[in-house]
C-alpha positions in Angstrom: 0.0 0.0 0.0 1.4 3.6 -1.2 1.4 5.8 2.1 0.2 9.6 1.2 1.8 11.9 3.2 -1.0 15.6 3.8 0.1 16.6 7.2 2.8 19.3 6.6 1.8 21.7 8.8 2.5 19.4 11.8 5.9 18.8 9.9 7.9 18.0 7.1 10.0 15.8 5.7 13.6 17.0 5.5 15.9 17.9 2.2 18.2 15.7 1.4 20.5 18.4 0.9 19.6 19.2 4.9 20.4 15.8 6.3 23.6 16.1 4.1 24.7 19.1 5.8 24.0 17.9 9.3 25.8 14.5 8.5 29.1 16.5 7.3 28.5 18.7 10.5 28.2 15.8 12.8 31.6 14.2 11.2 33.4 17.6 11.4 32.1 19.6 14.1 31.8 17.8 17.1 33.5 20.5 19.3 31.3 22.1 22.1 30.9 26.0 20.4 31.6 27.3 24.1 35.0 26.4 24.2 37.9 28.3 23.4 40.2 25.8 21.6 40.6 25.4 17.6 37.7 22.4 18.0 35.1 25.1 19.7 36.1 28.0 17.8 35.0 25.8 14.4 32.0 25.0 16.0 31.0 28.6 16.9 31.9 29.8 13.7 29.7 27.3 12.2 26.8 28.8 14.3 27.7 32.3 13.7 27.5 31.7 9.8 23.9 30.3 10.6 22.9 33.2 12.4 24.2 35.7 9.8 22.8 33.5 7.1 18.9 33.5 8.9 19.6 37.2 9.5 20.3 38.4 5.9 17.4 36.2 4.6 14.9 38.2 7.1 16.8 41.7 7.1 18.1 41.9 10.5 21.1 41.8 12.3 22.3 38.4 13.3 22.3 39.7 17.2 18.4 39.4 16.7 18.4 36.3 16.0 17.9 33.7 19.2 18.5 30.0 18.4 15.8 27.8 20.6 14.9 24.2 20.4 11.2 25.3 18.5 8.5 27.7 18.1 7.7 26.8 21.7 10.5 27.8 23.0 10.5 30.8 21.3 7.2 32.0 22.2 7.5 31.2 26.1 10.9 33.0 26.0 9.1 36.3 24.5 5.8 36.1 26.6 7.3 35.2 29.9 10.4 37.4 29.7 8.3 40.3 28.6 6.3 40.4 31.9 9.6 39.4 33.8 11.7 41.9 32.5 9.9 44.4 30.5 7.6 45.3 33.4 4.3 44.2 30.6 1.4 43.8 32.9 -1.2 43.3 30.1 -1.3 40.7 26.9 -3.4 41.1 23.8 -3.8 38.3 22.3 -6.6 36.0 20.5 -8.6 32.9 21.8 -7.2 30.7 18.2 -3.2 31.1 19.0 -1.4 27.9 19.2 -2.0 26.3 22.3 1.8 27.5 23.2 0.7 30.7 23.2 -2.4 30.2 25.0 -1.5 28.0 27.8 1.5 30.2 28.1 -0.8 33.5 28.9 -3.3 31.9 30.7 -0.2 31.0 33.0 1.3 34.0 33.1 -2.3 35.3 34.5 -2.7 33.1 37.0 0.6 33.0 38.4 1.8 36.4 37.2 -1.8 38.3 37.5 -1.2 39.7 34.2 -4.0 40.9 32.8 -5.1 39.2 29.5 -7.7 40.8 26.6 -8.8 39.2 23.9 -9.6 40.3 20.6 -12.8 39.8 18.6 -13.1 37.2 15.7 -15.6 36.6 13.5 -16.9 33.4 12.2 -14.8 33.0 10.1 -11.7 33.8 12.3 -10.7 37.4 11.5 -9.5 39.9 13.8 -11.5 43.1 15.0 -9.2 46.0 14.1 -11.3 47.9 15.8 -11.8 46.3 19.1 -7.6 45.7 19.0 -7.6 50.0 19.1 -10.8 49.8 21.5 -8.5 47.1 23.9 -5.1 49.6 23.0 -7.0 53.1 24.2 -8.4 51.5 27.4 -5.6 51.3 29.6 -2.2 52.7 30.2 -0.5 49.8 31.6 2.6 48.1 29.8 1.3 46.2 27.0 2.1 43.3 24.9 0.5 42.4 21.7 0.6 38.6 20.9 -1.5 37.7 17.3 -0.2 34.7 15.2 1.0 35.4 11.1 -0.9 32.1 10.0 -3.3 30.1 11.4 -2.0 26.5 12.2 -5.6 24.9 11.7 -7.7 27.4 10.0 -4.4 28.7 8.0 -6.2 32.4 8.2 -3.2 34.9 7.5 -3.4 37.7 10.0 -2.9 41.8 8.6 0.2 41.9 11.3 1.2 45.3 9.8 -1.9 46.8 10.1 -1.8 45.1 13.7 1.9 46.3 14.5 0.7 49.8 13.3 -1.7 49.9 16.1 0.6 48.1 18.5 3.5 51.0 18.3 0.5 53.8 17.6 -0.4 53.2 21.2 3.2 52.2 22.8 2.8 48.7 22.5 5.1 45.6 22.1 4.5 43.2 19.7 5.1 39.5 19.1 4.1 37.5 16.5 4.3 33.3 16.1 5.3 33.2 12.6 6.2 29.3 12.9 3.6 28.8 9.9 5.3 31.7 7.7 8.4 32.4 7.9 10.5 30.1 6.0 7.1 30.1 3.3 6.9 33.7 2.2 9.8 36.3 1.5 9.5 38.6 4.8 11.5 40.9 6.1 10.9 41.4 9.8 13.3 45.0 10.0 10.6 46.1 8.0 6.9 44.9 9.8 6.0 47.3 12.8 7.1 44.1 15.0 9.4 43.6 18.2 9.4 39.6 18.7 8.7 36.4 16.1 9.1 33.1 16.3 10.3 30.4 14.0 10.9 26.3 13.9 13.0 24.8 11.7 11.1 21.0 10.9 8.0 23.3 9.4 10.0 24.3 5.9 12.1 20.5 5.9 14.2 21.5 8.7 15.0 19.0 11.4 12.7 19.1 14.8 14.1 20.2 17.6 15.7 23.3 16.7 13.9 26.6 15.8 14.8 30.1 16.3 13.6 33.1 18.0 13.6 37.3 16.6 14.3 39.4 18.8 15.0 43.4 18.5 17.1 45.1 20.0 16.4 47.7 21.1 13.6 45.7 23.4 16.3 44.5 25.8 15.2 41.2 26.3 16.7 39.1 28.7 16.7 35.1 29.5 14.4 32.6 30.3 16.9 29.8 30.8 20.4 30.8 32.5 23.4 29.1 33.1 26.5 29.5 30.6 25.6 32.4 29.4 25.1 31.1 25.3 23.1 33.0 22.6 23.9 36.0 24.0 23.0 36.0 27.2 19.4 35.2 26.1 19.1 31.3 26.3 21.7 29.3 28.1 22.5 26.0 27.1 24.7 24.2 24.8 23.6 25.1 21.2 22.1 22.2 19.1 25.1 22.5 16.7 23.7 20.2 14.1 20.4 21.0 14.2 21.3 24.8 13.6 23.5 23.9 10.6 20.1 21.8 9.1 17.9 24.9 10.2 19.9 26.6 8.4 20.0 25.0 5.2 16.1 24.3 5.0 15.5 28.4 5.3 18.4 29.3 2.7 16.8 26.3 0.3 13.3 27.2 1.1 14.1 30.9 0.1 16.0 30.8 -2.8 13.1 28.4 -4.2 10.3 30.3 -3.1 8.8 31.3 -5.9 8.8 27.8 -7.2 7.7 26.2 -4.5 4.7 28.9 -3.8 3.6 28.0 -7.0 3.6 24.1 -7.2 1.8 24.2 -3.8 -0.8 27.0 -4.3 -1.9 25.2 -7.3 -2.0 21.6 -5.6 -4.4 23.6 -2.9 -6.6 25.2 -5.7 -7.0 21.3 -7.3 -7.7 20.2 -3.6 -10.9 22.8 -3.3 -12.1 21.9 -6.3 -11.3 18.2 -6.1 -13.4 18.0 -2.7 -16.0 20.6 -3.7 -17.0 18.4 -6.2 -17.0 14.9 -4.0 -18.5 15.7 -1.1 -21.6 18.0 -1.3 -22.1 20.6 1.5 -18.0 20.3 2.3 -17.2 23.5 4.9 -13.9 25.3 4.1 -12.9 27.0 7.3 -12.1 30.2 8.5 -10.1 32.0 4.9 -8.8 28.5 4.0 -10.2 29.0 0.6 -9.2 32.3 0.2 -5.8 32.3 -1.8 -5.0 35.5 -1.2 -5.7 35.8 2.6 -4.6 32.3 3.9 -1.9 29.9 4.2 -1.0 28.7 0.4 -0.1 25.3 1.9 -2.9 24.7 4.3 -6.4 23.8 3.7 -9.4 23.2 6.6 -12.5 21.5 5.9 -15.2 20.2 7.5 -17.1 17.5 6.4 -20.7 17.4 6.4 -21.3 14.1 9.0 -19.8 13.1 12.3 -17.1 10.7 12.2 -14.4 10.8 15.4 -13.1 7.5 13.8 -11.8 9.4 10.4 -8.1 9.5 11.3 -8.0 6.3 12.0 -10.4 4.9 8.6 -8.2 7.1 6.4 -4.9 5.6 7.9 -6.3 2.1 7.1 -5.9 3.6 3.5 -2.8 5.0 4.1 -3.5 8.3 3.9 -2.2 10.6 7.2 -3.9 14.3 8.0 -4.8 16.0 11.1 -7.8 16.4 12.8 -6.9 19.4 14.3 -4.0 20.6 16.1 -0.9 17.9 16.1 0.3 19.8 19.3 -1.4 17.9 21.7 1.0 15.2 22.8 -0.6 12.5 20.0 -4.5 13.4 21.3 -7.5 13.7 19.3 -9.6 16.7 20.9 -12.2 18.8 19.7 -10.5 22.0 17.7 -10.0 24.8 20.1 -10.4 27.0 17.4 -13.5 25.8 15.7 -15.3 25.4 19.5 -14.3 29.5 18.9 -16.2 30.1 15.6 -18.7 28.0 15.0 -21.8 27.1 17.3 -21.8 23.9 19.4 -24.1 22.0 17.1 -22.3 22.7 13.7 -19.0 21.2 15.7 -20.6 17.9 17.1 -22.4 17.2 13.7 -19.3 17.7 11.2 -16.0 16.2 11.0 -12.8 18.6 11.1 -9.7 18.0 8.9 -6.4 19.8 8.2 -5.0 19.0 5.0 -1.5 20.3 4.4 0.6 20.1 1.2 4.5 20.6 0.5 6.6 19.7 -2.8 6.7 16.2 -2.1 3.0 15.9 -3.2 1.3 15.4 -6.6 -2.0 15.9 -7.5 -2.1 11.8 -7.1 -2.2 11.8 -3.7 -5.0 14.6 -3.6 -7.2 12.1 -5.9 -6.5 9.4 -3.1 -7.8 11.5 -0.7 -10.8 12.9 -2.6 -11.5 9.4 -3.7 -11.7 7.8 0.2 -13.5 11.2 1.4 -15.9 10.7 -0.7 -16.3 6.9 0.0 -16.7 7.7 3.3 -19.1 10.5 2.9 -21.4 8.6 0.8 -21.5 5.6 4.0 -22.2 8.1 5.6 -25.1 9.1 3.7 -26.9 6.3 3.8 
């Protein structure tokens, strides 16, 4: 049985060119960065060159760039440092952020008493503008702005200038999880109205475990994690020398071929709409999914019209793999957070979420072989 592989946004499968680099790096660098002999001066160069690498592809300066071991990482160094250090008292944020952001904040006000607002969505997942300036002009405490780029399960892309605009109009911080976008569009963070971003290396056929973390300046950010004092002075730690030198390979590939690549995958999307529009009458695209222009071009949400918690598990008898929501959540099915949000209770327990998620390594074959068992399944269903 041919496996079909439509999960990409939980991850991807590494370049061969990536697992080539780490390989040489693994034979040739194997000195701890942190020391000061020939062995650990090669290895620290080999980081720096990452860093400078990453920070020319995004239009900073490498000191703004923070390796971490994920997106995770990233985000819980940014939030929780922020009210640590940065005296924030108040968050901003969104009830749809990746659970890493949400449990994060709803930590950080009950442990921290931080004060937490959220901004309004509609149905179909977009931001209040409005309500974000209502939220800015109501108080004068230290605030942080947390709003994701792109929507890991509804793949809506959020207007973060037009949010960073409002942010610095009213003396506000911003931080954005860009783990779904950056390393899938050109973007140059000097240039968005933004303080903090986060990135992960194993979303754009990096390896997991290593991800990496923007942070300007001129914000004065200071450590989550102490102890030898690495990434200057902002997370301690030996570095994941290998990983890094993949990370890095997977964002200079995934840029240089982004055109390309945005292509071939936009269109595999478009042939999935249509594909599925066609199979499965009264098919749900959620929150912008459809929309090319305002969602993630390699991320597509459906629901499907019947209830069916076994799904996962029927398609992987055909060896076909997607998610059925999240893939954050330590391996467990659970309703979708951020549907619960938008839709009403009885559209959720009478429909059947998926996330289907396409890179270069798919062909508009293994969309048919989806399209084909959704709609086998839809028409058992239907009887």
């Amino acid at each position: 049985m041919s496996k079909v592989y439509l999960d990409n946004a939980a991850t991807t499968r590494m370049h061969d060119e990536v697992i080539d680099v780490m390989v040489k790096g693994m034979k040739i660098n194997f000195g701890n960065p942190s020391s000061t002999h020939f062995f650990g001066r090669e290895s620290k160069a080999a980081i720096e060159n990452v860093r400078k690498v990453i920070a020319r592809l995004t239009g900073v300066s490498s000191a703004e760039i923070i390796f971490t071991s994920c997106g995770t990482e990233a985000n819980n160094l940014i939030l929780r440092s922020c009210v640590e250090y940065l005296n924030v008292k108040r968050i901003i944020t969104t009830r749809i952020e990746h659970s890493c952001v949400q449990e994060t904040v709803n930590s950080l006000e009950e442990n921290q008493h931080i004060r937490i607002d959220y901004v309004r969505i509609n149905e179909k997942g977009e931001i209040d503008l409005t309500h974000l300036e209502e939220l800015l002009q109501n108080s004068d405490e230290k605030t942080l702005v947390s709003i994701m780029h792109g929507n890991n399960e509804i793949a809506n892309l959020n207007p973060i200038i037009e949010i960073g605009n409002l942010a610095r109009e009213h003396q506000a911080l911003f931080h954005s999880d860009m783990v779904q976008t950056l390393g899938h569009y050109e973007i140059n963070l000097e240039e968005l109205p933004l303080d903090f971003a986060s990135s992960s290396a194993h979303k754009y056929h990096g390896p997991k475990g290593v991800g990496f973390a923007y942070i300007k300046k001129s914000t004065a950010l200071k450590a989550q994690i102490t102890g030898g004092g690495q990434e200057r002075n902002l997370r301690s730690g030996t570095e994941n020398l290998h990983g890094i030198l993949g990370m890095g390979k997977a964002f200079e590939m995934a840029i240089d071929h982004l055109e390309d690549k945005t292509s071939y995958v936009s269109n595999l999307k478009a042939y999935a709409i249509s594909k599925l529009s066609e199979a499965v009458p009264n098919i749900r695209f959620n929150g912008l999914s459809e929309n090319p222009e305002k969602s993630l071009f390699a991320v597509l949400s459906i629901s499907l019209p019947f209830k069916d918690d076994l799904i996962g598990f029927e398609l992987e008898l055909r060896g076909i793999a997607v998610s059925q929501g999240s893939a954050c959540q330590s391996g467990a099915v659970q309703k979708s957070r951020v549907l619960t949000e938008i839709y009403p209770q009885e559209f959720i327990n009478s429909t059947t979420p998926l996330r289907i998620s396409f890179s270069k390594y798919n062909s508009e074959k293994d969309i048919d072989t989806l399209v084909t068992a959704l709609s086998e399944i839809a028409q058992k269903h239907s009887k």
